[in-house]
C-alpha positions as CSV (number, residue, x, y, z in Angstrom):
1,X,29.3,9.8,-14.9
2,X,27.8,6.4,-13.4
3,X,23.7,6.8,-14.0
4,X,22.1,8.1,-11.1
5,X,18.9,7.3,-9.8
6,X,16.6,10.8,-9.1
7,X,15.0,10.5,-5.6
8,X,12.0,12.2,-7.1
9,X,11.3,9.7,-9.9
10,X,12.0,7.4,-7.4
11,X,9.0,8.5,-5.1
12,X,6.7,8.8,-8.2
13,X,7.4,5.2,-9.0
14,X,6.0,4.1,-5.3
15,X,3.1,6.1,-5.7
16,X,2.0,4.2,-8.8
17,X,2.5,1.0,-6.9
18,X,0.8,2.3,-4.1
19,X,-2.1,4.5,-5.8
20,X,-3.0,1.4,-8.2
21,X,-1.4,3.1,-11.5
22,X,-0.1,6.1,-13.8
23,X,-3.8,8.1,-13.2
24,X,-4.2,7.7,-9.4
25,X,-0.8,8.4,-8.6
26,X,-0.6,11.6,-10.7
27,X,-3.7,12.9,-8.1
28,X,-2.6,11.8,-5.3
29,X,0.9,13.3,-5.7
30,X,-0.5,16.7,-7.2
31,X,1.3,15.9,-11.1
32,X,-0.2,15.5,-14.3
33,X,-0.2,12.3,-15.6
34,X,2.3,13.5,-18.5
35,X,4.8,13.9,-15.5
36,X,4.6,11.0,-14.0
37,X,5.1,9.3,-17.7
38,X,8.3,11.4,-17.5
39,X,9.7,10.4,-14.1
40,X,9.3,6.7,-15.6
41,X,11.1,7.1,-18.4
42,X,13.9,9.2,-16.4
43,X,14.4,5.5,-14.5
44,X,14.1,3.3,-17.4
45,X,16.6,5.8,-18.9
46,X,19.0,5.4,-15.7
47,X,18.5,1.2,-15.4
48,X,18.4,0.8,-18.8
49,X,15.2,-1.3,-19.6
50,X,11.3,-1.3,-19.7
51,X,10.0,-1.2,-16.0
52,X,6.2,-1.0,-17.1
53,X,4.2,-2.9,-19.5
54,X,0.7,-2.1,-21.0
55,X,-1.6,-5.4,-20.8
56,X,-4.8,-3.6,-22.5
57,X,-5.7,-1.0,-20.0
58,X,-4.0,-2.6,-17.1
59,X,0.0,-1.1,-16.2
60,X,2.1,-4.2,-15.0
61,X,5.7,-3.9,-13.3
62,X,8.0,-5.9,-15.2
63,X,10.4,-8.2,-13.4
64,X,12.8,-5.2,-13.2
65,X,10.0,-3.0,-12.4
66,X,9.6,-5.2,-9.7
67,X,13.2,-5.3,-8.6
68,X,13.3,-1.4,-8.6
69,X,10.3,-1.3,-6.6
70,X,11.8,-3.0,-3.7
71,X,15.2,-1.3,-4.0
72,X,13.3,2.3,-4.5
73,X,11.3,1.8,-1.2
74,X,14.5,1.1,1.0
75,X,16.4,3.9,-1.0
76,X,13.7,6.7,0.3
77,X,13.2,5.3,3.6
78,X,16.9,5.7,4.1
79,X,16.4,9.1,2.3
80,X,13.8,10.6,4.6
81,X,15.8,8.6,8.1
82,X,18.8,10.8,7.0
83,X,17.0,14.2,7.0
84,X,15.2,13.3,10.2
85,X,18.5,12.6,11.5
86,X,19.5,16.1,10.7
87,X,16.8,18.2,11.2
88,X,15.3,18.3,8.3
89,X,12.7,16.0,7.8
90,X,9.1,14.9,9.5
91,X,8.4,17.9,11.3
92,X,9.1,20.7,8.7
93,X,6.5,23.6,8.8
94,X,5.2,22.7,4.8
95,X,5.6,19.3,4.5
96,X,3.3,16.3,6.0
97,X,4.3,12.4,5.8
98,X,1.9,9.9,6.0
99,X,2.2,6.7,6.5
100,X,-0.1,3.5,5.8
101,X,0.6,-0.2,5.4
102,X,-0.4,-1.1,1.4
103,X,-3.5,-2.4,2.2
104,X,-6.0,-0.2,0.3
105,X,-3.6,2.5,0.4
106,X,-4.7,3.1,-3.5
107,X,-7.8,4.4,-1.7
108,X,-6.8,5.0,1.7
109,X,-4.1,8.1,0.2
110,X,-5.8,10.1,-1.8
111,X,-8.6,10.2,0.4
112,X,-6.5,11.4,3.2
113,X,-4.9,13.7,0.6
114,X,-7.8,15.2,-0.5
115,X,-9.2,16.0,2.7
116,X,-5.4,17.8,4.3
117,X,-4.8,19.7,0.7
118,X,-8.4,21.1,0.6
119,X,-8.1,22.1,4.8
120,X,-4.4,23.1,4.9
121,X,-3.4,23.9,1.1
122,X,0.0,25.3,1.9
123,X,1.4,22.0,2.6
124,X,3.2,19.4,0.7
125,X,1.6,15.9,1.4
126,X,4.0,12.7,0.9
127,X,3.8,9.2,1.4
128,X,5.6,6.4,3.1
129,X,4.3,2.8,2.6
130,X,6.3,0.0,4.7
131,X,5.2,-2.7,7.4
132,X,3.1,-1.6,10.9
133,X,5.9,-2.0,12.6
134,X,8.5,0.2,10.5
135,X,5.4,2.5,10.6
136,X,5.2,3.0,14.0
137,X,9.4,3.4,14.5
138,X,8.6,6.5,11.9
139,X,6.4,8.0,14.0
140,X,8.4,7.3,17.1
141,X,11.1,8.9,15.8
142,X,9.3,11.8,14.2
143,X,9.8,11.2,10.7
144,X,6.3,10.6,10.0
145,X,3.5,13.0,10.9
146,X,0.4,10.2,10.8
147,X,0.0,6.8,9.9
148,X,-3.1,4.1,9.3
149,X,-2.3,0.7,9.8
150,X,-4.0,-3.0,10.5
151,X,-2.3,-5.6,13.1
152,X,-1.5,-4.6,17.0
153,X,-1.3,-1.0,18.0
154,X,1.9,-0.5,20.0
155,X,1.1,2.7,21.0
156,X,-2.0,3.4,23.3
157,X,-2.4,7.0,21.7
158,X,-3.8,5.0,18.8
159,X,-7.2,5.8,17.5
160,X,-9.8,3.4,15.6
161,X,-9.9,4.6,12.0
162,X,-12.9,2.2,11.1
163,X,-12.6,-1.6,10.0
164,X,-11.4,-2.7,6.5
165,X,-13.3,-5.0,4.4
166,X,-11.6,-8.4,3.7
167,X,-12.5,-10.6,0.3
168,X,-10.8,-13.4,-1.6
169,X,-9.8,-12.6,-5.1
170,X,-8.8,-14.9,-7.9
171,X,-7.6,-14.5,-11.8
172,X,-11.2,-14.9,-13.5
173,X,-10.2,-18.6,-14.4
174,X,-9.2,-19.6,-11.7
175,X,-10.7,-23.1,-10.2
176,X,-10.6,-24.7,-7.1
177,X,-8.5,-27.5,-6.4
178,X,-10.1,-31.1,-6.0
179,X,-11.7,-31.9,-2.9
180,X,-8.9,-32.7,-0.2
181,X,-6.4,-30.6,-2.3
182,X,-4.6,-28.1,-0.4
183,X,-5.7,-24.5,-1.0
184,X,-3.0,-22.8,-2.8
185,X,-3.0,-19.3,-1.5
186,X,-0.6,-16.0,-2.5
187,X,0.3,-13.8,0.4
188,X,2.8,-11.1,1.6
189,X,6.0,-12.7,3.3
190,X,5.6,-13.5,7.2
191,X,4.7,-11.0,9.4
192,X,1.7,-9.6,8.1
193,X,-1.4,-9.9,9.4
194,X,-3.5,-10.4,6.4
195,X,-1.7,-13.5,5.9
196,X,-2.3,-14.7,9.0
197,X,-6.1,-14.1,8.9
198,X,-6.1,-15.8,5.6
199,X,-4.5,-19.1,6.9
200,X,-6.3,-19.1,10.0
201,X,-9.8,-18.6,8.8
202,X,-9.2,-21.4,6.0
203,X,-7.5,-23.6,8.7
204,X,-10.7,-22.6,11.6
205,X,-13.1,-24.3,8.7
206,X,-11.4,-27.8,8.2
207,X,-9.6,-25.9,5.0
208,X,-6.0,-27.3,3.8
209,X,-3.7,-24.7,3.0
210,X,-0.5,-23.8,1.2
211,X,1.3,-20.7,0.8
212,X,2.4,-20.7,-3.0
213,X,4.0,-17.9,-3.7
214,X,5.5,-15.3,-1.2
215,X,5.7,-11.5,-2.1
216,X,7.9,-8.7,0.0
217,X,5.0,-6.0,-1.5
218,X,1.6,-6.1,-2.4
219,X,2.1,-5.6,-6.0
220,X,3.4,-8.7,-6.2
221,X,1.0,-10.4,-4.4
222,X,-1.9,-9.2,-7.0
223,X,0.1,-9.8,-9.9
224,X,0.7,-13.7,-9.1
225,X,-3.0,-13.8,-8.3
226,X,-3.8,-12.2,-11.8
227,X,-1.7,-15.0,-13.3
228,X,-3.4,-17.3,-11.8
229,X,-0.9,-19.3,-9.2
230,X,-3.8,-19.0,-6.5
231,X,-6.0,-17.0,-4.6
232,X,-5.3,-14.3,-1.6
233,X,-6.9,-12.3,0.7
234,X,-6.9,-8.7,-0.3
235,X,-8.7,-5.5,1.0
236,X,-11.9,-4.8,-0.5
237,X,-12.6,-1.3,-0.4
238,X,-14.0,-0.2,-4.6
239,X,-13.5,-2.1,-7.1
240,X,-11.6,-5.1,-7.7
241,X,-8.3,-5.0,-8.7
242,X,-8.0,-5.1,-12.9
243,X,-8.2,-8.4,-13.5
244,X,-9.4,-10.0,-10.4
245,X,-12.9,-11.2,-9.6
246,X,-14.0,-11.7,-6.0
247,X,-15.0,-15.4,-4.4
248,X,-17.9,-16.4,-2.6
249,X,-16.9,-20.4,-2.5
250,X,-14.4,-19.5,-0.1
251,X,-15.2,-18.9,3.8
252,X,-15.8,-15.1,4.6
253,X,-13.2,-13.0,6.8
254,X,-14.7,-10.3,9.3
255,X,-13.0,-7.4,8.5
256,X,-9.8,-5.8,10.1
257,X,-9.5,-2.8,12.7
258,X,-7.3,0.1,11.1
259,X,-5.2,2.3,13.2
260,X,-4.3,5.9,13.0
261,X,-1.6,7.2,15.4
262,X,0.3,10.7,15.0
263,X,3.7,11.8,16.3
264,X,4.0,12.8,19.6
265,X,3.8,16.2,18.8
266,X,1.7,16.6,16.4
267,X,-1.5,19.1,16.3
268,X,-4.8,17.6,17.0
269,X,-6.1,18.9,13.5
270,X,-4.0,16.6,11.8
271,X,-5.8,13.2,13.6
272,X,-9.0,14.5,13.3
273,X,-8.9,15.2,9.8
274,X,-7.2,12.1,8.8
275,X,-9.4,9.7,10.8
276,X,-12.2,11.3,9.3
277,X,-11.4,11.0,5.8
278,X,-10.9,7.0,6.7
279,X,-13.9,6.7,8.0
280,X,-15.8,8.9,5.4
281,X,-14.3,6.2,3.2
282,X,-14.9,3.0,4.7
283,X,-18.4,3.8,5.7
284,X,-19.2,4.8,2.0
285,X,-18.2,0.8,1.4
286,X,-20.5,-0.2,3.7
């Protein structure tokens, strides 16, 4: 039999991505750390080759952890669109998705997760991370429960969930280019809205700019900063990201307005206590 690739592995490989490694992803996702291990190897097993790599204390994707990455996130969104399609997923009496664009999700999640398993233990928390505008389809359509994300609200049931801190970040060698030089910068692929602020404020301050390396995910935006190819605008919310420094030389970025918006039917518990874990967050940055 053809090697198959287990949905749940799957869905504890995106948390790692999205909780910033092995450790973060294990508490956001309720499993110990030895099980997530497991659920790697289970797809390295299926693909047949490494999909991490240990670089001192930091996990990396490899280029085929990469690959899977992308392929794993449009496997489970067709996953969960299929149960919602019959019945079975979004709304179910146990279960609560939440959505959030990546953007300090590796904070963002498990502080939302902490606050709805310590309310409403009974129920199974999980995760979907995708674009504001997927995000908001989801929701229309009932498959996610609540979601926080950056750019325009389309709905006007959206609530303000506090503003996100904004910071450039570079590999710790990383120089400027000469005076006149274009800026070479690292951002998520057109449209995102971090990218746009980036480009804008360098452009509003008489700031050449070039996009230098394009990335569908997040994880691949830090990882081509961390190698150095240039600098990107990231959310600054803890600590920086292993292996990046933060840059003052650079012109500073007001921070973004986050949104949080439920399904239509969803209980008014489940806005409150998300929005409040967001802000408890964000105003512990401040």
């Amino acid at each position: 039999m053809a090697d198959v690739l287990d949905i749940t592995a799957l869905r504890t490989f995106t948390s790692i991505a999205d909780c910033g490694g092995f450790h973060r992803a294990a508490a956001a996702i309720g499993l110990s750390q030895s099980a997530v291990s497991q659920h790697v190897r289970r797809l390295e097993k299926a693909v047949g080759c490494p999909l991490v790599a240990r670089d001192g204390r930091v996990t990396r994707f490899t280029a085929s952890g990469e690959t899977l990455l992308a392929e794993a996130r449009k496997i489970l969104a067709a996953h969960d669109e299929a149960l919602v399609r019959l019945g079975r997923g979004g709304t179910g009496q146990h279960t609560l998705v939440v959505g959030s664009t990546e953007h300090a999700a590796d904070r963002i999640l498990p502080a939302i997760t902490g606050v709805l398993k310590e309310r409403y233990p009974a129920r199974e928390v999980r995760f979907r991370l995708d674009r504001s505008a997927r995000l908001n389809d989801g929701l229309d359509r009932g498959g996610i429960d609540v979601a926080v994300f950056i750019g325009d609200a389309r709905s006007h049931a959206s609530v303000a969930a506090g503003a996100l801190p904004l910071s450039w970040f570079s590999a710790p060698g990383w120089r400027m280019p000469a005076a006149g030089a274009p800026i070479p910068v690292v951002a998520i692929d057109h449209p995102c809205t971090i990218r746009r602020r980036a480009l804008e404020t360098l452009a509003d301050h008489g700031l050449a700019a070039a996009v230098v390396v394009e990335a569908a995910y997040l994880a691949g935006v830090v990882n081509a900063i961390r190698g150095g190819l240039g600098v990107g605008l990231l959310a600054d919310v803890g600590p920086p990201p292993e292996g990046l420094r933060r840059r003052d030389d650079l012109p500073p970025v007001p921070p973004e307005l986050l949104h949080l918006r439920t399904r239509a039917d969803a209980p008014p518990w489940l806005a409150e206590a998300t929005a409040g874990a967001v802000r408890d967050l964000l105003a512990g940055q401040a």
